[in-house]
N, C-alpha and C positions, 0 to 999 in steps of 0.2 A: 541605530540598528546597523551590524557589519551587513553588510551583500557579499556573497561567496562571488570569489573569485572567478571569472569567466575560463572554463574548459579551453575555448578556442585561444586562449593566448599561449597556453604551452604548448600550440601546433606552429606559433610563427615560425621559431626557429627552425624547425625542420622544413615548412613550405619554402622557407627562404634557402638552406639549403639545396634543396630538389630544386627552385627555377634556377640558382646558378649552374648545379649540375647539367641542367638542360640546356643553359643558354652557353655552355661553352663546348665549340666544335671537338670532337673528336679528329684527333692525328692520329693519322697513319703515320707511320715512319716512313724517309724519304731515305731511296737507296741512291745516289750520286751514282752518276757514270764515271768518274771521277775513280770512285771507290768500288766498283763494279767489274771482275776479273773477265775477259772475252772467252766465253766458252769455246771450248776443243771439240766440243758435235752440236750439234742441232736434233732432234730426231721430231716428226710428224705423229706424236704418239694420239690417237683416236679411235670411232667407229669406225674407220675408215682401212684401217691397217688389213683386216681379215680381206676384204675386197683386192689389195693390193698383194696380198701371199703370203703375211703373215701367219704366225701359228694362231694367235691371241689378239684380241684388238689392245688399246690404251698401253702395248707394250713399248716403252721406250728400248730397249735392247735390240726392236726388229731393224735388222742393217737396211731392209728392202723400204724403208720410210727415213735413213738418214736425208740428211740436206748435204748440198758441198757447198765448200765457202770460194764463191769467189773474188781474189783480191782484186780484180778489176775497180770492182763496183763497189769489194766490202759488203757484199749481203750474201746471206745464207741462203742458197736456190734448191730447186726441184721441181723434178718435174715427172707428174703421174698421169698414167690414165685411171678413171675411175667411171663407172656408170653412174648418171643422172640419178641423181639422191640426194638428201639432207645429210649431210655427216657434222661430227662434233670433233674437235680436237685439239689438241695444246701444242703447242712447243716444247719439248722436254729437253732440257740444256746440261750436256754433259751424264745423258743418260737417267737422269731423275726426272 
């Protein structure tokens, strides 16, 4: 008497699949400083920007949130006053 073939074996290949899928890390791509052009501005773009007199918050374009670069140290500075608050904000390099 034949016994039908077991369902669950045309799933190995695919399980086996999927745990590899799984079991291999995702990369991110790595940017080198090496390979990495020094940005011409810095700006503080955030919640934060409206506080400080911008027109808009998150606007990278506002001058009144650029940073200066100084070559002393080689770091991007500023300095604001702000009232006591939570704010959220990026670094936008080169205006983006």
């Amino acid at each position: 008497m034949n016994r039908p073939r077991h369902r669950w074996l045309t799933l190995i290949p695919m399980v086996t699949l999927l745990i590899a899928a799984l079991a291999s890390p995702l990369r991110a791509p790595v940017a080198l400083a090496a390979n990495t052009p020094n940005p011409t501005s810095v700006t503080i773009a955030g919640s934060l920007q409206s506080e400080l007199g911008c027109s808009d918050d998150w606007d990278p374009g506002c001058a009144t949130s650029h940073l200066a670069y100084d070559t002393g140290d080689d770091v991007w500075q500023g300095t604001f006053a702000l009232p006591a608050a939570s704010f959220e904000y990026k670094a936008a390099l080169n205006g983006n």
